[in-house]
C-alpha positions as CSV (number, residue, x, y, z in Angstrom):
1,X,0.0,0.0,0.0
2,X,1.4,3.4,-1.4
3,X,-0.3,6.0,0.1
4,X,0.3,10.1,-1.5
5,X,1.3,12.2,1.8
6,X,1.7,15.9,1.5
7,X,0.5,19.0,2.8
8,X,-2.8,20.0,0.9
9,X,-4.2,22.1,3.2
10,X,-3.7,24.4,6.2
11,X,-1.4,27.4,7.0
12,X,1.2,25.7,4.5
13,X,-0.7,26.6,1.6
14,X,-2.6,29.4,3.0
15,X,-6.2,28.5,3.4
16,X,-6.6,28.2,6.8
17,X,-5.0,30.8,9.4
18,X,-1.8,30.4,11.4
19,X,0.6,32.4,13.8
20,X,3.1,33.6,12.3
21,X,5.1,37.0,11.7
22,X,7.0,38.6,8.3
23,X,8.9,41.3,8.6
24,X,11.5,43.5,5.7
25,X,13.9,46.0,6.2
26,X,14.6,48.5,3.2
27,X,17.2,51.1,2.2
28,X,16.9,53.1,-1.1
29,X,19.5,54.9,-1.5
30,X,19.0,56.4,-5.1
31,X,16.0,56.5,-7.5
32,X,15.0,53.3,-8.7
33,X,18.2,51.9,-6.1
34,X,16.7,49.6,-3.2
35,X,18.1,46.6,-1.7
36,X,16.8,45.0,1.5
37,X,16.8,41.8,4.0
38,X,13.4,40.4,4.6
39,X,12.3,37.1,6.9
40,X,9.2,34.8,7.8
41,X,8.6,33.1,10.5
42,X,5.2,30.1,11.8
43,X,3.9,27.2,11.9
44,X,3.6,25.2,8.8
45,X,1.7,22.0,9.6
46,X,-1.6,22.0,9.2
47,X,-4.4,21.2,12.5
48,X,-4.5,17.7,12.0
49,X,-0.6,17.4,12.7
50,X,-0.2,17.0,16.8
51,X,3.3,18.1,16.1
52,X,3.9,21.7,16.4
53,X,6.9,22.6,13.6
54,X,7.6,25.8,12.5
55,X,9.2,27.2,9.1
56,X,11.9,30.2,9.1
57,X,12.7,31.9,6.1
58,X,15.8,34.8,5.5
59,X,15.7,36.8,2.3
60,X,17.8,39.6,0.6
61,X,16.6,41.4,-2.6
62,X,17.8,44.5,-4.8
63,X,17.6,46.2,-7.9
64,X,19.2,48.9,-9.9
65,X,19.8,50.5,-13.0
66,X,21.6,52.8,-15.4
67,X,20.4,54.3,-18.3
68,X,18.3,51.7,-20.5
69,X,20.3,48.5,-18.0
70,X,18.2,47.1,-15.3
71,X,19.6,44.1,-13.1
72,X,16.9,42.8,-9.9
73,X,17.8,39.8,-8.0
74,X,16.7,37.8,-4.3
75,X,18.1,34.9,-2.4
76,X,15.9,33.1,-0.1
77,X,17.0,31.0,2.6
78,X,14.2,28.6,4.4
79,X,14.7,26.1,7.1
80,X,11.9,23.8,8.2
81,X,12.0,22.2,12.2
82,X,11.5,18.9,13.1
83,X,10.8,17.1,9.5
84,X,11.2,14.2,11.1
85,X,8.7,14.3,13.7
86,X,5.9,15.5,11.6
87,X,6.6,12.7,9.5
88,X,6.4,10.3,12.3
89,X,3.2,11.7,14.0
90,X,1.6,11.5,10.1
91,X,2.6,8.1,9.6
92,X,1.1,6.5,12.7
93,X,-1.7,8.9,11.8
94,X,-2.6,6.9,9.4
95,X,-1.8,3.8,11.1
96,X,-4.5,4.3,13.2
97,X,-6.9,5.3,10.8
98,X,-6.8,1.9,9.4
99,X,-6.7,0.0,12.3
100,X,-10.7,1.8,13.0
101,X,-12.0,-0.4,9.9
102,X,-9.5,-3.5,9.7
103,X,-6.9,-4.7,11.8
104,X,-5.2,-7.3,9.5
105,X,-4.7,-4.2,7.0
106,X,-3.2,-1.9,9.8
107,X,-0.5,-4.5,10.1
108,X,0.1,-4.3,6.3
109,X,0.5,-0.7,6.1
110,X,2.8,-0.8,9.6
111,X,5.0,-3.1,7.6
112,X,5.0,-1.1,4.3
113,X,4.2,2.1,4.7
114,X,5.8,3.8,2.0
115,X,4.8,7.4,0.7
116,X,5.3,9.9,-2.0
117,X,5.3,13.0,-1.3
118,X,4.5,16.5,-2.7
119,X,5.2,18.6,0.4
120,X,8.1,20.0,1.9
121,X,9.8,17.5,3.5
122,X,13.3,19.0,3.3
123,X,15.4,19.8,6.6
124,X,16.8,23.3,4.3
125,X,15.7,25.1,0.9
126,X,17.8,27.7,-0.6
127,X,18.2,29.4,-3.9
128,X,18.4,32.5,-6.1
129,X,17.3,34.5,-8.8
130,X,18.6,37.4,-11.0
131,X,17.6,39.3,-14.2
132,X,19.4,41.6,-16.7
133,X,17.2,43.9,-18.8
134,X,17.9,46.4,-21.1
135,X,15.1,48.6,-23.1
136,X,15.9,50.0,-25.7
137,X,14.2,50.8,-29.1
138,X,15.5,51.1,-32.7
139,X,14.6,54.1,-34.7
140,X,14.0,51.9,-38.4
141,X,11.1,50.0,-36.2
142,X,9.1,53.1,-35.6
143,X,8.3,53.2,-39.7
144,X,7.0,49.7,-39.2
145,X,3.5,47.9,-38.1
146,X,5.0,47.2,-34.4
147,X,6.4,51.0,-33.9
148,X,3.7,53.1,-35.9
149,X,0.9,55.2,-33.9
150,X,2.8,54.3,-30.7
151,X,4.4,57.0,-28.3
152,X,7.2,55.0,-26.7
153,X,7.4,50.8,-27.5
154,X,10.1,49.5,-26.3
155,X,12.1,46.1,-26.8
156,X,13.4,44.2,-23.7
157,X,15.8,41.9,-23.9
158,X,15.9,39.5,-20.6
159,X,18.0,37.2,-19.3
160,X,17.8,35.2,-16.3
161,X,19.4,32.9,-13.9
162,X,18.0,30.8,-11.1
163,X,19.7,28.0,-9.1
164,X,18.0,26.5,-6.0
165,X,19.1,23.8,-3.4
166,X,17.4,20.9,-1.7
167,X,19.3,19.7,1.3
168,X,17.8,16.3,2.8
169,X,15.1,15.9,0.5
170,X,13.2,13.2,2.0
171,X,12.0,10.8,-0.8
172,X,11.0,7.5,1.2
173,X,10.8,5.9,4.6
174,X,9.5,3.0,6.2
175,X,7.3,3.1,9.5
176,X,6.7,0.1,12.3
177,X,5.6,-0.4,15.6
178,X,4.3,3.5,16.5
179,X,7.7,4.8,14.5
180,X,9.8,5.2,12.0
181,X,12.3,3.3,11.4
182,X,14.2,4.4,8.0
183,X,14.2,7.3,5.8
184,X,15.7,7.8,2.4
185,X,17.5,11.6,2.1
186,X,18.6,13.0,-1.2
187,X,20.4,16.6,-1.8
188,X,19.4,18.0,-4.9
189,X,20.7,20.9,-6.9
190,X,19.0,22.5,-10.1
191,X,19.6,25.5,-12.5
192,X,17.4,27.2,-14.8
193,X,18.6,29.6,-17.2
194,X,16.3,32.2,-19.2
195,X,17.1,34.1,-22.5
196,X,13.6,36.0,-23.4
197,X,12.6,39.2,-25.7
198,X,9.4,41.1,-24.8
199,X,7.5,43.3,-26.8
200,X,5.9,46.6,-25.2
201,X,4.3,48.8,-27.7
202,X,2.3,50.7,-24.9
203,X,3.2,51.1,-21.0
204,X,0.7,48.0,-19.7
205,X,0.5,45.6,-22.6
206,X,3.7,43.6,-23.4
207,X,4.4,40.4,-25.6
208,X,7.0,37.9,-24.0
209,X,8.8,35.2,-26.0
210,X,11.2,33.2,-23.3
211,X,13.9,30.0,-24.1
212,X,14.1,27.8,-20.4
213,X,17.2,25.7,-20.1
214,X,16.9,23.5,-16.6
215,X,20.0,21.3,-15.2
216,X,19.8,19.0,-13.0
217,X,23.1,19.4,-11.2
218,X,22.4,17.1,-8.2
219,X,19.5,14.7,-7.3
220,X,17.8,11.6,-9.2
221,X,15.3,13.8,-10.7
222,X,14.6,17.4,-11.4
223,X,13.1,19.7,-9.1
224,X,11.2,21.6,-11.6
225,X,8.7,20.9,-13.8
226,X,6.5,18.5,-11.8
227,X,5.1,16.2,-14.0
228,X,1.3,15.1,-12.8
229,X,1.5,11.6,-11.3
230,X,5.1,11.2,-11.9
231,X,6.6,14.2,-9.8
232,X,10.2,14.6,-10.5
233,X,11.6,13.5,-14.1
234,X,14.8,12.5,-14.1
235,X,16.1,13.9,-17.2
236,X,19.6,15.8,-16.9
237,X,18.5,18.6,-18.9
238,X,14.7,19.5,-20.0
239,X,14.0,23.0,-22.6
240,X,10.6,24.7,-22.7
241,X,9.7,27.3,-24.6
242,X,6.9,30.1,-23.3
243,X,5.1,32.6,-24.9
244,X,3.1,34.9,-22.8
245,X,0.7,38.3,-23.3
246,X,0.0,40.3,-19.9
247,X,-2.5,43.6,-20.3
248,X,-2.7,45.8,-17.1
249,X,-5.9,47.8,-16.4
């Protein structure tokens, strides 16, 4: 028996209330300057968890620019308390739940209780993110279809790079007699590089064409894309292409 264990609902995801406290601390020192540390702290199992655990996060973010060059960035560190006792209070959870209706298939699942899992069971998270931009216009488009009866379009070149860290992923474990008794850990490591162009003929419409490159550097499988039913692949590279249209009212 293979049952799917994750956190679905709750103050994990948001749709149930918990106590907890966020907090960022800016400093702009020029015009369109700012960099600044930023952290979250509270609970992230849900009610039906007897374990209290809690989840603290430590950020730092900026941006700048010169002329037409933009560059924005964050890092994000998040630690999450006591994996392993959430895990164990869930499992016998569940356990117990069985043994209400049948006994003979409590003992099964004691003996084999094996899970998959889609929340986050990792003792640490960490990654980062930072774009380059650059506007910029050519006169010889303004006599065309994209430039004509426009004020100021622009054309944005974009390119991004993310890399993010999984330390202790847990993938598996084993649970018997009120406890477990093995768990299967995993670091993983992935990086995601971006080259895009986007299209802004008027200040809140803009066209986006984007190229994704993802590497798995560490790990069995990626941690992103998710495939449904699957989770991780475990492809060492995997390339998307996106097109996207946002309009701001």
């Amino acid at each position: 028996r293979e049952p799917e264990i994750s956190f679905a609902s709750g103050p994990f995801n948001g749709t149930d209330t918990a106590d907890a406290f966020a907090w960022r601390l800016g400093l702009r020192p020029t015009l369109g300057t700012e960099f600044a540390f930023s952290g979250y702290h509270g609970k992230y199992t849900p009610g039906y968890v007897n374990q209290a655990a809690s989840i603290h996060s430590l950020g730092f973010d900026g941006k700048t620019g010169w002329r037409g060059f933009e560059m924005e960035g964050e890092f994000i560190y998040t630690d999450f308390g006591r994996v392993q006792a959430v895990l164990n209070d869930i499992a016998r959870q569940a356990v117990d739940s069985v043994a209400e209706t049948s006994s003979a298939e409590a003992a099964n699942l004691e003996s084999e209780l094996a899970a998959g899992f889609s929340g986050p069971f990792t003792n640490q998270r960490y990654g980062y993110w930072v774009d380059f931009k650059y506007r910029f216009w050519p006169q010889w488009l303004s006599k065309t279809f994209l430039g004509s009866g426009f004020e100021n379009p622009q054309l944005i070149p974009i390119f991004r790079a993310e890399r993010i860290w999984f330390n202790d992923y847990l993938t598996d474990f084993t649970f018997a007699n009120g406890r477990i008794t093995s768990m299967a850990t995993e670091n993983k490591e992935q990086q995601r590089l971006t080259f895009g162009l986007t299209y802004r003929p008027i200040p809140n419409v803009a066209m986006t064409g984007a190229f994704e490159h993802n590497r798995r550097i560490q790990g069995s499988t990626m941690i992103f894309p998710q495939v449904m039913g699957l989770g991780g692949i475990p492809d060492r590279t995997f390339r998307s292409v996106l097109l996207g249209v946002s309009i701001g009212f």
